[in-house]
N, C-alpha and C positions, 0 to 999 in steps of 0.2 A: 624647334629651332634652338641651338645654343649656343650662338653666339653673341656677344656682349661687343660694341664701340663705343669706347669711348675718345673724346676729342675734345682739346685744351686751342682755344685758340689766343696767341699769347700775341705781342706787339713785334716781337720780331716772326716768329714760328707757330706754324697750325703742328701740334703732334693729334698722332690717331693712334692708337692701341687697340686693335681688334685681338679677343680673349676667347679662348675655346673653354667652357665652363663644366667638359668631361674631361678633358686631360692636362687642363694649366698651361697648355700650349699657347704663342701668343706669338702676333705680329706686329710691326710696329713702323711707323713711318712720318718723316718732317717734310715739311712742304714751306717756302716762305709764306708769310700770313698778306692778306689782300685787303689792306686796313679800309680800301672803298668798297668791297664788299665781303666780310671774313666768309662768305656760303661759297666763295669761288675758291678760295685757299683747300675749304673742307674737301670740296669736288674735285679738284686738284691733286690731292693725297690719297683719297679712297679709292682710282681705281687701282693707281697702282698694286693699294692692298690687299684690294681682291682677289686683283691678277695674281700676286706672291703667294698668298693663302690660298688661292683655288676656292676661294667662300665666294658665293654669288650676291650681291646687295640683298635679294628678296630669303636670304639664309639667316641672317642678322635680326636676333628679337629685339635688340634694345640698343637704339642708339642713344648714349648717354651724353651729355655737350654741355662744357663749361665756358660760358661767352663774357667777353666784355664791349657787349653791344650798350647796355645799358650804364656800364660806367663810364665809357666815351661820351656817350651823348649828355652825361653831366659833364665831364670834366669841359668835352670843347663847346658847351653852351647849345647843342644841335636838338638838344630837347624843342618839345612843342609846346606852343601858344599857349598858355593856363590859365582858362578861366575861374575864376573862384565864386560861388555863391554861401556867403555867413549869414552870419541872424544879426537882426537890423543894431546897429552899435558899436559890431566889431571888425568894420572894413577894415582898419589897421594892424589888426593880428600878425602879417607876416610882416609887416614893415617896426613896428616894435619890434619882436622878437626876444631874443635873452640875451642880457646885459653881460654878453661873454666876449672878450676879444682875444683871439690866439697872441699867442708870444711872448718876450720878454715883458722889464718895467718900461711901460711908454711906447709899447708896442702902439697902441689910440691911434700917437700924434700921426703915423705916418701908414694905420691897415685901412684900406678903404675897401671900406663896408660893401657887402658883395650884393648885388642887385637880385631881391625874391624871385624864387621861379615863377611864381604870379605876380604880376604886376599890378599896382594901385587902382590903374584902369583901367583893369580887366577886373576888379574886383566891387562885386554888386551884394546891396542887402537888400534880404529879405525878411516881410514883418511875419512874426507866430516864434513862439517861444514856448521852451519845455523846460520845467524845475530840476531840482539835484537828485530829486526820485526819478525824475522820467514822465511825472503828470505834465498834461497839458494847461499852459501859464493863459498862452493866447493862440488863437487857431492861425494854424497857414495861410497865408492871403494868396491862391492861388494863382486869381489875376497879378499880382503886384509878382509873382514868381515869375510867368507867362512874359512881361514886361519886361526884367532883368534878362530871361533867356535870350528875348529877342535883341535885345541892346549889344550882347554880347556876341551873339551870329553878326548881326550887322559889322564887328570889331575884328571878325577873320578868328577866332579862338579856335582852336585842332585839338582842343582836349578840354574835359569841365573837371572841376574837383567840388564836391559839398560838401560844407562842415560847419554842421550849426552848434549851438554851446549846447551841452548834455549829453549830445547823440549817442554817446556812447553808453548812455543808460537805454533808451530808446531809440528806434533810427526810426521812427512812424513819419516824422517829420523830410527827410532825407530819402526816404524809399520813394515817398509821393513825387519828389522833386525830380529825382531819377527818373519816375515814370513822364513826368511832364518834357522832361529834357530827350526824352524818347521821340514825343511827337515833335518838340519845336526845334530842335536841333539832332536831326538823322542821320547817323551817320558819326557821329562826334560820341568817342570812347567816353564813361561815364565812372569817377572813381566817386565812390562816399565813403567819409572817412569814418564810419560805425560797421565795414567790411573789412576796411582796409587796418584800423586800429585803434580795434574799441577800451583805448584806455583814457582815460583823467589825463588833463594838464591838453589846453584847447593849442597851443601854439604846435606841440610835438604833435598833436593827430594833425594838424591842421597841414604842418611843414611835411609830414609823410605822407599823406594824400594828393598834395598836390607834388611831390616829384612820385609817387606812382603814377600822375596822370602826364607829366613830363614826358617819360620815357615807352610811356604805352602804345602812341604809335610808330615808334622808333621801334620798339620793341615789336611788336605786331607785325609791320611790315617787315620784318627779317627771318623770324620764324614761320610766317606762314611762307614765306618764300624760300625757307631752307623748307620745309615739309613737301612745296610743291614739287622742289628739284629731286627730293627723295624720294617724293612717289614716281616721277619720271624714271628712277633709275629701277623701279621695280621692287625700292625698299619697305616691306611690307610689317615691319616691328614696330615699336614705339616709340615716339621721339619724347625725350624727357631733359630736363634743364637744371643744371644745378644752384641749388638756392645758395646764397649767401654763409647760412647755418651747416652747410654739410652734407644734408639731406637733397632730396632731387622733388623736384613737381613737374609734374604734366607742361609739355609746351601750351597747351591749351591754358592750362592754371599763370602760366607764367607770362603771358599776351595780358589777364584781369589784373595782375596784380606782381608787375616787373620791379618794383620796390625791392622784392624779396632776391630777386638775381643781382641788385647793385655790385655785391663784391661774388660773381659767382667763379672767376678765374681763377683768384689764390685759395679757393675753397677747395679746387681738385688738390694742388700739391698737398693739401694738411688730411685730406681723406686717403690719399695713396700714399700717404707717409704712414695711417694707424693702418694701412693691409701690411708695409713691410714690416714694420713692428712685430704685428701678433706673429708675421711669420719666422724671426727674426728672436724672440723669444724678450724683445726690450721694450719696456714698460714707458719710461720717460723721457721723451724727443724734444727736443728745437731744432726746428726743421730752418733749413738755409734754401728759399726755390731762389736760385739765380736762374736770367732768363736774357734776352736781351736785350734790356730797357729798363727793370727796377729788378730790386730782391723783395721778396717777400718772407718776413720773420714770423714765427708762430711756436706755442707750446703745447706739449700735450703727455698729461699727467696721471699717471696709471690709466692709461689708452685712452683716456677722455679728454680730446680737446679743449679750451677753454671757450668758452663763450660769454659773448657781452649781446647788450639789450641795444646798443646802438651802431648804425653801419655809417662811416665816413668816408666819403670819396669828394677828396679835394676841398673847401669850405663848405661843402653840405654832410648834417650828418642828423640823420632820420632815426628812428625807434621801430627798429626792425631788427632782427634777431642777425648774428653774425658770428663768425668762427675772432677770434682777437688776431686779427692778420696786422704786421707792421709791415710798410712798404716805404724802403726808402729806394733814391735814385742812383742804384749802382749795377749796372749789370754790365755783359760783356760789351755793347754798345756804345758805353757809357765814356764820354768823350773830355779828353785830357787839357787841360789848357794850364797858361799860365799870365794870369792877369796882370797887366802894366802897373793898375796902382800897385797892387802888394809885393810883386814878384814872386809869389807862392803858388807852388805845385795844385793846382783841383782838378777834380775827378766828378763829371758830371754836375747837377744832374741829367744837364743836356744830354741824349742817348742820337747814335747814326739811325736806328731804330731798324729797321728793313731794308728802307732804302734810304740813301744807298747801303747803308752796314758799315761796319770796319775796314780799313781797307786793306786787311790783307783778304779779304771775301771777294776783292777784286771787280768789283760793280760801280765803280765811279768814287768811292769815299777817301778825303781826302785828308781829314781830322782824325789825329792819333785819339786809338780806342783802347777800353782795357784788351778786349784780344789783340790787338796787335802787339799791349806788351806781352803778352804770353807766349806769342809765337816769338816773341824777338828774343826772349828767356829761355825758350825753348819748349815751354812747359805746352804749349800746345805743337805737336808734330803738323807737318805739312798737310795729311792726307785727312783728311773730316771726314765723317757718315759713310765709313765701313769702303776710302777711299774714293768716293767718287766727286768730291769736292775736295778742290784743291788751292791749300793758300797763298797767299802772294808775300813770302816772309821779305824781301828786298823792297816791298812797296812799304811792309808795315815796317822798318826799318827807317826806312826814309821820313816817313812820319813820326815815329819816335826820337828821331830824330833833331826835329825841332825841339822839343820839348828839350832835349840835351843840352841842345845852344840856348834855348832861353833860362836853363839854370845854370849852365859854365859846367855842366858834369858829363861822366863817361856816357854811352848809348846804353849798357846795363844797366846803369846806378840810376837812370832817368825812368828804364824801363822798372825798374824793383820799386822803384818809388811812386808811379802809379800801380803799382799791385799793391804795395802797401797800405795805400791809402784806400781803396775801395774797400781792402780787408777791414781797416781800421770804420768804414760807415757803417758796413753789414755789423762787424761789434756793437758799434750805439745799436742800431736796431734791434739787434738782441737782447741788448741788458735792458732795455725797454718795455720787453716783454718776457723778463726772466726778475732780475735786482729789484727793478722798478715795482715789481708787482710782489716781490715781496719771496723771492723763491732762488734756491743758490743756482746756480748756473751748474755749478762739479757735478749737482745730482742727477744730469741730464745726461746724456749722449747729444752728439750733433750730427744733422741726418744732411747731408748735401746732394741734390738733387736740381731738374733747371740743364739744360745747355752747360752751364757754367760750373751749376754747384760744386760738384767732385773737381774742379780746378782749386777751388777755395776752400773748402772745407778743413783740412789738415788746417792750413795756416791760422784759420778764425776757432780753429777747437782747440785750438795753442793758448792764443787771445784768452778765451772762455773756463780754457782747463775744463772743456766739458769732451768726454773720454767714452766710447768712441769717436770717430769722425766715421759716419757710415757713409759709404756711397753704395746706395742699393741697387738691383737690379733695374740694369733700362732707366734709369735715373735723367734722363733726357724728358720723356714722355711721361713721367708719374703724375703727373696731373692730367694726363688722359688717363692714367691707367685707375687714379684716384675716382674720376668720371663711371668709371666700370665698376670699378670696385663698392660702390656707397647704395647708400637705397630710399627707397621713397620716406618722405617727412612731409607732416601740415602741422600748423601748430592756433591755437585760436587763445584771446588772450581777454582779462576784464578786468575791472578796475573792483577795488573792497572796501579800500580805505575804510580801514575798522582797527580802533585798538584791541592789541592781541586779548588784553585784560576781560574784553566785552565781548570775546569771542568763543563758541564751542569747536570742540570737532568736528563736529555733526554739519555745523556751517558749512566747514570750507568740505568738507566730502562729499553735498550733497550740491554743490557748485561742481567740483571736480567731475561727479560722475555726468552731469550734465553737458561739460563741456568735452567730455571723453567720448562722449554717444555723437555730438557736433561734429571732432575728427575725425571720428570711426569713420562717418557718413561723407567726407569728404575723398577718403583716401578708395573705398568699397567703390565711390565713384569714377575713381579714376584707373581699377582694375585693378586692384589687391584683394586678394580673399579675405574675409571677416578674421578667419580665424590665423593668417599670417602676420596681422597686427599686435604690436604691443604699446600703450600706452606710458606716458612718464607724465610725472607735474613738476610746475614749477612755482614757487613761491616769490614774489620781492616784499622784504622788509625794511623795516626802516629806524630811527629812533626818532618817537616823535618832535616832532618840529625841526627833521632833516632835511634838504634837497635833493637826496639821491636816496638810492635803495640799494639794496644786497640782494641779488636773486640767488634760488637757493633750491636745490632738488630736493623733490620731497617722493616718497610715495604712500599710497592709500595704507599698506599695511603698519609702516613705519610711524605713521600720523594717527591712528587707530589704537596703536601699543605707546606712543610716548606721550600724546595729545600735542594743545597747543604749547607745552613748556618744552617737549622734544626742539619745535621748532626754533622757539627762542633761544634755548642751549647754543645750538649750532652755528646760531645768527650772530650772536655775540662770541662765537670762537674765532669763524670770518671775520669778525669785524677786527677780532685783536690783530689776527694776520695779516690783515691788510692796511691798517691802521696805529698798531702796538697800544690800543686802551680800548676802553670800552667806560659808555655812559653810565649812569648810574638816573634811567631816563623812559619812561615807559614806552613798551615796542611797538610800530604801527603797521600792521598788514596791508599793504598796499596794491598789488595787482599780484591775480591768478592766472596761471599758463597750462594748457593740455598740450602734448606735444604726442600728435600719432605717426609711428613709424613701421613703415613693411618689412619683410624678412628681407634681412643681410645678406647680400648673396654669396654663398659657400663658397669662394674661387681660389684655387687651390695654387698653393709655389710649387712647382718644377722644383725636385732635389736634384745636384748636381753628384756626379760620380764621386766615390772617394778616391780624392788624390794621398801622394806618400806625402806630401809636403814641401815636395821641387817644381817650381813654375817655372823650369826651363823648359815647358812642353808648348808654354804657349809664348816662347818669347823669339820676338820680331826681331830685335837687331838692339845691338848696342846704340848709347846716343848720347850727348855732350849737352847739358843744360848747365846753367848759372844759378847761382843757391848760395848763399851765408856768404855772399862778398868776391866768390870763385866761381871759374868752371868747374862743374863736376863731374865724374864720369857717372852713368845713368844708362839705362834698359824701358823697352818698352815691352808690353804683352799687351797681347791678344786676350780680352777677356771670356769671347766664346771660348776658349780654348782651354780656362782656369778650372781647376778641381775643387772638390771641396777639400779644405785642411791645405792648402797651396798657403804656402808666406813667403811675403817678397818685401827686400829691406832695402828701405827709400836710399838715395830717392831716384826714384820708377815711377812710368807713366803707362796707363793702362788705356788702352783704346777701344773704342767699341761704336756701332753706329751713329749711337744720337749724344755720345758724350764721352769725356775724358778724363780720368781720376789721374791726380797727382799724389805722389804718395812723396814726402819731402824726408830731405836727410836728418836720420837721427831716430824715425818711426819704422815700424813695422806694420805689415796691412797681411790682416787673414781671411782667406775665404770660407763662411761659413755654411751650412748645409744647402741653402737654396741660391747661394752666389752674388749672397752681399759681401760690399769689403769693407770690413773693421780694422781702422787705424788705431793704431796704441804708438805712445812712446816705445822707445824697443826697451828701458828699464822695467819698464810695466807688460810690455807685452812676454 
């Protein structure tokens, strides 16, 4: 079997991207998304694509799915009942927590502190205690265990978390409990937090164990329910989940330990962003996924995305590995108002979402949207998804409408003024993750992808002066395609805490190789060949007596030839970059990371014919958009229909099934061999 599915299922749209992995051949299809159950939106989509492809479900080796099942059930509170069992002392672990409060000066007086996913009352101790080695202090009182378990079934609990102080040196204490909670409460999912995150610092394992037990039979019941529906349909390949980090785990891996899927939706658009890159031949991306509900911003820096040690969805934010996705609330959804007290124009974050949507989608919505101003601009043409959806430009007119009367201005100037402003969000969320972090924005390309992207993209790589604005192939679907394109990851993690000074090589090698043979054995399990594996490590350091750490790749051979001052080197050049100084303060080796990854799968771009450089081959009709203050005269094409070396000089609107590229006046936009389009200024182009 060689074909590859992948699927993004997003707040407005499921896309599905089925890939033939002999010829780069590729089908692709949107379906609205079915936010009370997302396995009916996927069911929805697929057969169509089968039908289009002539590929049979039981033809399909790998279905790849990027969900936000488990970020839902944070965000709207739908998680489960969390019981918690600690070591006698520390019931209040989650209700302390750390003395961080988001937001401005005085943000205190008026953020109300967000209620633990386990509750006080659902939280029980127990007596036995283990030291900073891992020895045993005092023995587990099993009965006084037995007693708490039972306390807690009596309380209705749908999920247990254990986390006693040390565990993460030893889980002797934690495994037994597990077992015990086997026979007294059956049935009832079991996270321990020396599985879940065997690192130092008891509130972080403590806060990530219990929202992995949160969301694990939320999570649970929805994958084994999409697996059943695919065995019904005779779908005979492997279902696989995309993690957070990039990498993909077993549906089965991701039921134990759903933690790791929290951000797995904006993970496809930043992995199907580095396939069009290496194809593409461009090294340094910020990716733009517009969608229809939020944007999602991200970087990635000679083809290596950046990665943080912590995932955030909404006030929860765990220690679990993640891609650095920024998400603010601006997509095409994304609903226009103007507030009584201020009288100033805003743009979201409130989104139509699905349903009803925008209203020129014509399904009941009645709240002007950013697409409606685009259809009222012009910049989006009547006919969507390769014509067969059609929009309501006289509704979204009337809606934009309002907005006109509530600023005293023209029905354009209201309309340009919510595009502007969306443009102007997606900017903050970029330099967020470009300025903010320390990196110029020029050196980037900006990759617009999403429903939406390629609408916005020129105008925020204006914003950025980051040169090109790509809109790549299918740029609708790239986060399914992202889904398809990525490959299996585990990764296991430990704490060292050791200054560097007191340390050899031979130490952290002879950990590494330990925990290298852990992931091998995890990934062999889940049906990767031994020798398709390749290994990475990772380091965090720190300066002693700091609160944060710097993680930092390393590998064995690297570490071998420079020792531990290589490390340090490196530590302290990050630190000037992200920082502008560096301490004069001895370094502290803090947690060790193995990260096992399967082979990449080879999936090849479609090169497109060479054209002479005239795209009148594939143009649809003249057309009249609004742009710099006027009407302008304007062209649309057909993008199946573009060659490679085709240049068409804005501003032109390019259409294609799952999306629409604006190319604005003043730029030039080229097709290059596999049938991305690269916008340049036309001076520069």
């Amino acid at each position: 079997m060689r074909y590859r599915l992948g699927v993004d299922v997003g707040g407005t749209f499921t896309d599905l991207l089925l890939f033939d992995e002999e010829t780069g051949n590729f089908w692709r299809h949107k379906t609205p998304s079915t936010p009370q159950d997302s396995s009916e939106g996927i069911l929805n989509g697929l057969k169509p694509l089968t039908d289009e492809s002539g590929v049979a479900a039981s033809e399909i080796a790998y279905f790849l799915h990027g969900t936000t099942v488990a970020t839902n059930a944070v965000l709207e509170g739908k998680g489960a009942r969390v019981g918690l069992v600690v070591t006698e002392g520390y019931r209040d672990v989650m209700q302390i927590a750390r003395s961080f409060v988001p937001g401005g000066l005085a943000a205190w007086i008026v953020w109300p502190k967000p209620q633990p996913l386990a509750h006080l009352e659902d939280t029980v101790e127990v007596p036995g205690r283990l030291d900073a080695d891992g020895g045993e202090v005092r023995p587990l009182d099993e009965g006084k265990v037995r007693e708490a378990l039972r306390k807690l079934k009596g309380q209705g609990v749908e999920a247990l978390t254990v986390s006693l102080i040390n565990a993460y040196v030893n889980g002797v204490h934690e495994k037994r409990i597990g077992e015990i909670a086997a026979e007294e409460l059956p049935g009832i999912p079991v996270s321990l937090s020396h599985e879940v995150l065997p690192e130092m610092q008891e509130y972080e394992r403590t806060l990530s164990t219990v929202a992995n037990a949160a969301v694990r039979p939320v999570v649970g019941k929805y994958v084994s329910s999409l697996r059943g529906k695919l065995d019904d349909l005779g779908m005979k390949g492997s279902l696989s989940l995309l993690r957070s980090d990039g990498g993909l785990m077993s549906s089965h891996k991701a039921e134990e330990h759903p933690v790791n899927i929290l951000m797995s939706g904006p993970a496809g658009g930043v992995t199907g962003a580095l396939w069009v890159a290496r194809n593409a031949g461009i090294k340094n991306i910020l990716t733009l996924d517009v969608g229809g509900t939020s944007t999602d911003v991200a970087l990635i820096e000679g083809l290596e995305p950046r990665r943080v040690r912590t995932t955030e969805v909404g006030h929860l934010s765990v220690r679990a590995s993640s891609l650095d996705v920024k998400t603010v609330g601006a997509g095409g959804g994304s609903i226009a108002h103007v507030p009584e007290l201020t009288g100033a124009l805003r743009v979201g974050p409130e989104s139509a979402g699905a349903v009803p949507g925008p209203v020129a989608y014509g399904k009941g919505g009645e709240l002007p949207t950013v697409t409606d101003a685009n259809v009222v601009l012009g910049y989006l043409p009547e006919d969507l998804l390769g014509g067969s959806f059609h929009l309501d430009r006289e509704g979204a007119e009337k809606a934009v409408q309002t907005i006109a009367d509530a600023l005293g201005v023209s029905l354009m100037e209201a309309a340009r003024g919510i595009i502007d402003i969306v443009n102007e969000n997606m900017f903050g969320a970029l330099r967020m993750i470009s300025v903010q972090q320390g990196y110029d924005p020029r050196d980037f390309a900006l990759m617009g992808f999403g429903g939406a992207g390629p609408l916005h993209v020129n105008a925020v790589a204006r914003l950025m002066g980051s040169w090109p604005a790509v809109s790549p192939v299918s740029p609708g679907v790239l986060c399914a395609l992202g889904d398809a394109a990525t490959r299996m990851r585990t990764e296991t993690a430990r704490s060292f805490s050791r200054l560097a000074s007191d340390t050899a090589a031979s130490d952290l090698a002879t950990l590494l190789d330990e925990m290298a043979q852990q992931t091998r054995a995890e990934l062999v399990a889940d049906g990767v060949a031994d020798e398709k594996i390749t290994t990475q490590f990772e380091v965090d350091i720190r300066y002693a007596g700091q609160a944060f750490e710097v993680p930092l790749t390393i590998d064995k051979e690297t570490l071998e030839r420079d020792g531990i001052q290589g490390i340090i080197a490196r530590f302290d050049e990050e630190h000037r970059r992200l920082f502008t100084f560096n301490m004069d303060t001895p370094h502290e080796i803090v947690n060790l990371r193995a990260v096992a990854l399967g082979e990449a799968p080879d999936l090849p771009a479609a090169r497109l014919e060479q054209g002479n450089g005239d795209p009148s081959g594939a143009k649809i009709r003249d057309h009249t958009l609004w742009m710099d203050g006027r009407e302008q005269a304007a062209a649309i094409y057909d993008r199946s229909r573009l060659k490679q070396g085709d240049r068409i000089a804005g501003p032109a609107i390019v259409t294609e099934m799952d999306s629409t590229t604006l190319i604005e006046a003043g730029c030039i936009a080229t097709v290059d061999a596999v049938g991305n389009i690269l916008i340049n200024p036309a001076q520069e182009a």
